[in-house]
N, C-alpha and C positions, 0 to 999 in steps of 0.2 A: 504494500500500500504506500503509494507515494503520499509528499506533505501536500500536493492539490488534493488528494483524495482526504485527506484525514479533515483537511478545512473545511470539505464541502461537506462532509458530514458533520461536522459540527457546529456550522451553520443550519444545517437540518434538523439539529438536535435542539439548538436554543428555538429558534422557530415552534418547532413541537410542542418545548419545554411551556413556552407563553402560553400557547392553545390549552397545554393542560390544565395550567395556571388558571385560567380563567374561566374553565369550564367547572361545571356544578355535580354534584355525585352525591345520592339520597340511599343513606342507609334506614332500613326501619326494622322495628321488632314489635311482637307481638298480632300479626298480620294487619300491620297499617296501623296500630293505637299508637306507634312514634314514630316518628317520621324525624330524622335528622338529616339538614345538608349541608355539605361541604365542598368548599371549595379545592382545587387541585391544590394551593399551598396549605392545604391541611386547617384551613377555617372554616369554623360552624357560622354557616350563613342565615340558616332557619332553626328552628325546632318545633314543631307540631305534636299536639298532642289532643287527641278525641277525646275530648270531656265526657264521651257515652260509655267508654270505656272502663272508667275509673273512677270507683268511690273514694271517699276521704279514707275508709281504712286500707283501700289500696293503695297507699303510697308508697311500703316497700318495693311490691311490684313494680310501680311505675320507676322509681328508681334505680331498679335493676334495667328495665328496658331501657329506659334511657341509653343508658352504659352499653349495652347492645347495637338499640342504633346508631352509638357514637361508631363503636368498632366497626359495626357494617358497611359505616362510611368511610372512614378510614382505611381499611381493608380495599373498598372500591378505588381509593385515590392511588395505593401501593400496588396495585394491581395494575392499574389506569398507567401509571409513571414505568413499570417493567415495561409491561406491552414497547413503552414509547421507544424505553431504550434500546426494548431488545430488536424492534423494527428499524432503526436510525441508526443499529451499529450491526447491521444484518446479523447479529446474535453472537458479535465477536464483544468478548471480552473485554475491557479497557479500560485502564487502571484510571483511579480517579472518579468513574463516574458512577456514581450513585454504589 
């Protein structure tokens, strides 16, 4: 791999890196009673929660999902960001990045 090739890939990759950044990723638990979103730099941009779902003595539960749909969003953005790199570095290896 010459140094044109490694720049244009890496120009590829910040590109990407933006897109993901700015893109949104909704984790939820409990089939839809939390609904958490995240953004690709890993912030909670929403959190929803179905007040039909949960009584005042469910609170531990709802605290537990939460936590859940935090992960499931999180999860989607770690997920979301391999894809990126593994696509941008045709699944070559390279030190440094992420």
């Amino acid at each position: 791999m010459n140094m044109r090739e490694i720049q244009k890939m890496q120009q590829k990759l910040v590109k990407m890196q933006e897109e993901l950044e700015n893109s949104q990723f909704t984790g939820t638990a409990g089939g839809g009673a939390v609904t958490i979103t995240m953004s690709g730099k890993y912030e909670i941009t929403a959190v929803k929660i179905d007040p039909e779902a949960f009584s005042p003595e469910d609170i531990e539960e709802l605290e537990v999902m939460v936590k859940a749909a935090a992960k499931d969003a999180f999860d989607r953005v770690t997920e979301a960001q391999q894809r990126l790199v593994s696509s941008a570095t045709g699944g070559i290896k390279i030190p440094g990045l992420f």
